[in-house]
N, C-alpha and C positions, 0 to 999 in steps of 0.2 A: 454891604447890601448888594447882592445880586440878581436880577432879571433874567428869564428866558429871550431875547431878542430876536429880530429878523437877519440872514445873514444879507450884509452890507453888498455892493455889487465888488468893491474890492479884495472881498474875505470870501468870494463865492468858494475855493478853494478846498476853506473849511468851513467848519458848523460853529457857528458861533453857541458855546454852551452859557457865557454870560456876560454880564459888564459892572463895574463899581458905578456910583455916581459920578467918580473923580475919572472917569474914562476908560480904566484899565477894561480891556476883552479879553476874556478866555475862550480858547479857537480848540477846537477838536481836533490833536494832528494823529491820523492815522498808522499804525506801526505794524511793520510787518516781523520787527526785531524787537528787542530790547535789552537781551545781554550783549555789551560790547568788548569784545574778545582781547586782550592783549598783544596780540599782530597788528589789531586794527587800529590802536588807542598811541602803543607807542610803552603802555604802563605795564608792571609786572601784578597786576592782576584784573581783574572784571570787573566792567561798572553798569551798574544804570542809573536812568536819571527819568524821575518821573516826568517833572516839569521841564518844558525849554523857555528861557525868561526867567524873571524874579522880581517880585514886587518891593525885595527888600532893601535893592537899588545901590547896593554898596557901589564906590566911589573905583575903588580898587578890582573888582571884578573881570577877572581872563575872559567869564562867559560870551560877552555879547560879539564876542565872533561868531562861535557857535550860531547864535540868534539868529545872525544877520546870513548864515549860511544856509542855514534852514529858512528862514525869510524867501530867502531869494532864487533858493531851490524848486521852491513848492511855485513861486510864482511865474517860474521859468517853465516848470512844468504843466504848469495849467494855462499859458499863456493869457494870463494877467495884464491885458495892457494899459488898463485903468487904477494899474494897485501904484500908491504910492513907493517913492523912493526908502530904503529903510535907513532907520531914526537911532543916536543912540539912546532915546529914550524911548524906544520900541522896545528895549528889553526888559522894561520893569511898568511898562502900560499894553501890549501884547505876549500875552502867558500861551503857549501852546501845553496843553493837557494830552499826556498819552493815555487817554481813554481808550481800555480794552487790554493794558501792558499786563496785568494779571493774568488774562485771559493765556496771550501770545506767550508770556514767562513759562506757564504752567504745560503748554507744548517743547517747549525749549531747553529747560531747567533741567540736565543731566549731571551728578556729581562727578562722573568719570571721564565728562567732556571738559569740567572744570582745569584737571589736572593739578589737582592741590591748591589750588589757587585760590585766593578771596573773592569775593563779590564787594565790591563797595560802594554803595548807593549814598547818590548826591556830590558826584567829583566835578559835576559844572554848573548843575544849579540845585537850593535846598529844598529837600525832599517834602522838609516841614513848611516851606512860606504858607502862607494865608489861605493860600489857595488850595491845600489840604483839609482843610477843614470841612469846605464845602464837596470835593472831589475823592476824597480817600485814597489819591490813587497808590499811596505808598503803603497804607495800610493792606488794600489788596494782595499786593507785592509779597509783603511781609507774612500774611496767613499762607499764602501757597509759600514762602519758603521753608517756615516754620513742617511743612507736610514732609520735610525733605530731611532724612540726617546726613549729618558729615560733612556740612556747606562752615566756612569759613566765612564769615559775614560783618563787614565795616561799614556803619553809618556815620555821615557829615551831616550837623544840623548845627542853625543859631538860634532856633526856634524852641520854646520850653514847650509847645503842640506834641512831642517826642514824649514825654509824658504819657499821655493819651490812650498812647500805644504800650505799655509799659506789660497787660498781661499779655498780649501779641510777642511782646520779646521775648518775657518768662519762657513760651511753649519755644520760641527759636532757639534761646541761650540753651533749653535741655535737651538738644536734638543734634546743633551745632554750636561751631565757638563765635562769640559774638561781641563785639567791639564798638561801643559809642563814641566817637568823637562831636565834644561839644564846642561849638567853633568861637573863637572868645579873641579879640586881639586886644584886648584891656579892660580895667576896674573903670576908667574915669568915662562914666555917662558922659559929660559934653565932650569931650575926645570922641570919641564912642558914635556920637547923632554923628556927627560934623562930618563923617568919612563913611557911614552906615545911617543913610537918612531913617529907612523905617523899620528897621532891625528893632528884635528883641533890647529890653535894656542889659544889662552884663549883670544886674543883681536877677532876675529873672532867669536867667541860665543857669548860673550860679544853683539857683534851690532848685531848677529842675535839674543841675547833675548831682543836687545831694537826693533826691529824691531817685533816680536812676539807681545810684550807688545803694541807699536805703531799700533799695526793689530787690536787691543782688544781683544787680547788673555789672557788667566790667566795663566803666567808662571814666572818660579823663576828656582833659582841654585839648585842643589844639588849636594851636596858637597860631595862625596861620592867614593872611603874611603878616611878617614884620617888619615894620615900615622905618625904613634908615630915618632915623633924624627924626621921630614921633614917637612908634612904641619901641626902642630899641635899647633904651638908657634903662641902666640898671633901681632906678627907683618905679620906674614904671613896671619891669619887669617883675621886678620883687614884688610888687603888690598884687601882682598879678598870680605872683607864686603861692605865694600867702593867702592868699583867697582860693585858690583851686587847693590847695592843702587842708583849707578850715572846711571845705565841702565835701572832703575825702576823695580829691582825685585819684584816682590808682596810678593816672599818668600826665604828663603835660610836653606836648610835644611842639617845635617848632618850627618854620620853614618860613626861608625871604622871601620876600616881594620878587615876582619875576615882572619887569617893566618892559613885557610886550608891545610891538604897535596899538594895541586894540586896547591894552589898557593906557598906554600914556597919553592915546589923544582925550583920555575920558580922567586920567586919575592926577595929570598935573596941572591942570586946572584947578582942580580942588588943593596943591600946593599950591599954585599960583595967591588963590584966596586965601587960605587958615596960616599958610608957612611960605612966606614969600622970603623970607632969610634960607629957603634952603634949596632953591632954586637951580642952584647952580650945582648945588649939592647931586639932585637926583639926572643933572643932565652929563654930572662924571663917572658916576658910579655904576653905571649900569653898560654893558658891552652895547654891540651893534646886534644882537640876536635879545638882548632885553636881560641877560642876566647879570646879577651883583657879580661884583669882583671876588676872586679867590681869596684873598686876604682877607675883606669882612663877612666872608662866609664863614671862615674858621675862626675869626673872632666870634663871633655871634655865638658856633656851636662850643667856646671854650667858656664863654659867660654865661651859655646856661646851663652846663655842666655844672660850675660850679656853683647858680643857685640854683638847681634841683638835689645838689650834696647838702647846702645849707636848709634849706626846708625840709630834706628829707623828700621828693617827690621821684618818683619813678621818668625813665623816658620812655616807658613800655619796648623799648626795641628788644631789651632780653627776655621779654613775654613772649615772640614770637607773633605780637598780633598785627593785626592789617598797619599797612605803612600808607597810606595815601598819600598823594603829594600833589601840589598841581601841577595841574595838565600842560603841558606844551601848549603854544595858543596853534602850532603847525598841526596836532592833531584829535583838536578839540570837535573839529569841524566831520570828524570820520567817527566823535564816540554820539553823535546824535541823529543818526541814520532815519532817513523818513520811511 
């Protein structure tokens, strides 16, 4: 349930467009950009990202750098000196909405500025939260790309709202090539709550990527992160495989947990709580810059080799289509430009 409200003297910044009962605000943040360019990101291709925040609050999340970048940008800039400190639970109770990105896309949006490149919408926060519903602002997004041929186009979502949007795809997929990733790090619901508080459930994704596939869409899982010592065991994985199989994934793709500052003061806590046996576990594994080790990287990518052989599942990489990966947390803070 959302309200038009008064803006706060904290928020004077932005325009406050609404608020839940449970507190969440959605703030107007202004854009004078929105494709952000691959010089700028660090990535080998183009992202945007409608929302800044996410109500979906995952445990594990790189974003709330970004958040807290933007946060404290804008209030630096308006000199805010009544705004509070920022929270990391400002990133899933304050939503910044790029209200108007269709608008700015639709000046911006050149296929030959691309330089063959993708567009991948949703690399630091999902395009579908909650917060689409009442905002559209992806769907916007979406009709002015769909106006365009020749755009190479990858979406990230947890959200079965992607549906919604399914004849917006149709008119993209026949103009350009077009890629869903449906974002899934396992079958077991309570797994699942426990590290993704208000996330879609995984059977809910599940029929929205057989509904996807069903539309003649080209879309698969990604499995993205996976979490040493949680979803990384080969019965968890397998089920995992088995189920994006029986929905007709075209692909199933995976990437580790990159264990950032920003995400381990936020995601070993939630080990501390569910998996306090592996504690030690995640305080060896991960270098001084946040990434897994060499060795369980190449482990990881030879176990799913050989259950995407056994299921029969694609990893999409000889498709040629968008590779997403996450973001660095060092240049997360440069792809959400105010």
């Amino acid at each position: 349930m959302m309200a038009t409200l008064p803006v706060a003297p904290a928020e004077a910044a932005w325009r406050v467009l609404g608020e839940r009962r449970r507190g969440t605000r959605f703030l107007q943040l202004p854009v004078t950009s929105v494709l952000n360019s691959p010089a700028t990101t660090g990535m080998d291709f183009w992202s945007v990202n409608p929302y800044v925040g996410c109500e979906f609050g995952c445990r594990y999340c790189y974003a709330r750098f970004a958040h807290q970048y933007v946060t404290e940008r804008a209030q630096a800039q308006h000199a805010l000196a009544d705004a509070s400190a920022w929270h990391a639970d400002d990133f899933e109770r304050r939503i910044f909405v790029k209200a108007g990105a269709a608008e700015v896309l639709a000046l911006t949006l050149r296929p030959a500025r691309l330089s063959g490149r993708a567009i991948v919408i949703g690399t630091a926060t999902d395009p579908y939260q909650p917060a689409e519903r009442t905002f559209r602002i992806t769907r916007a997004l979406l009709e002015r790309m769909a106006q365009v041929h020749g755009l190479h186009v990858g979406i990230i979502t947890k959200s079965p709202l992607v549906t919604r949007d399914i004849d917006v795809l149709r008119r993209l997929a026949e103009r350009s090539r077009l890629t869903l990733h449906v974002s899934l790090i396992g079958v077991d619901a309570a797994l699942v709550r426990r590290l993704e508080p208000r996330s879609p459930a995984p059977a809910a994704r599940l029929r929205a990527l057989e509904q996807l596939i069903g539309a003649g869409l080209h879309a698969g899982v990604m499995l993205a992160p996976v979490l040493p010592g949680i979803t990384d065991n080969v019965p968890h994985l397998e089920a995992l495989m088995r189920a994006a199989r029986d929905a007709g994934a075209h692909f199933v793709r995976a990437e580790p947990l990159r264990l950032y500052p920003a995400i381990r003061r936020r995601f070993l806590p939630a080990v501390v709580e569910h998996f306090p046996h592996l504690v030690a576990k995640y305080e060896s594994a991960f270098d001084a810059r946040g990434i897994v080790r060499r060795d369980y990287a190449a482990a990881l990518q030879r176990r799913m080799t050989r259950l995407r052989q056994k299921w029969g599942v694609s990893s999409g990489r000889e498709e040629g289509a968008a590779q997403p990966v996450v973001c660095p947390a060092a240049t997360v803070q440069k792809e959400l430009p105010l």
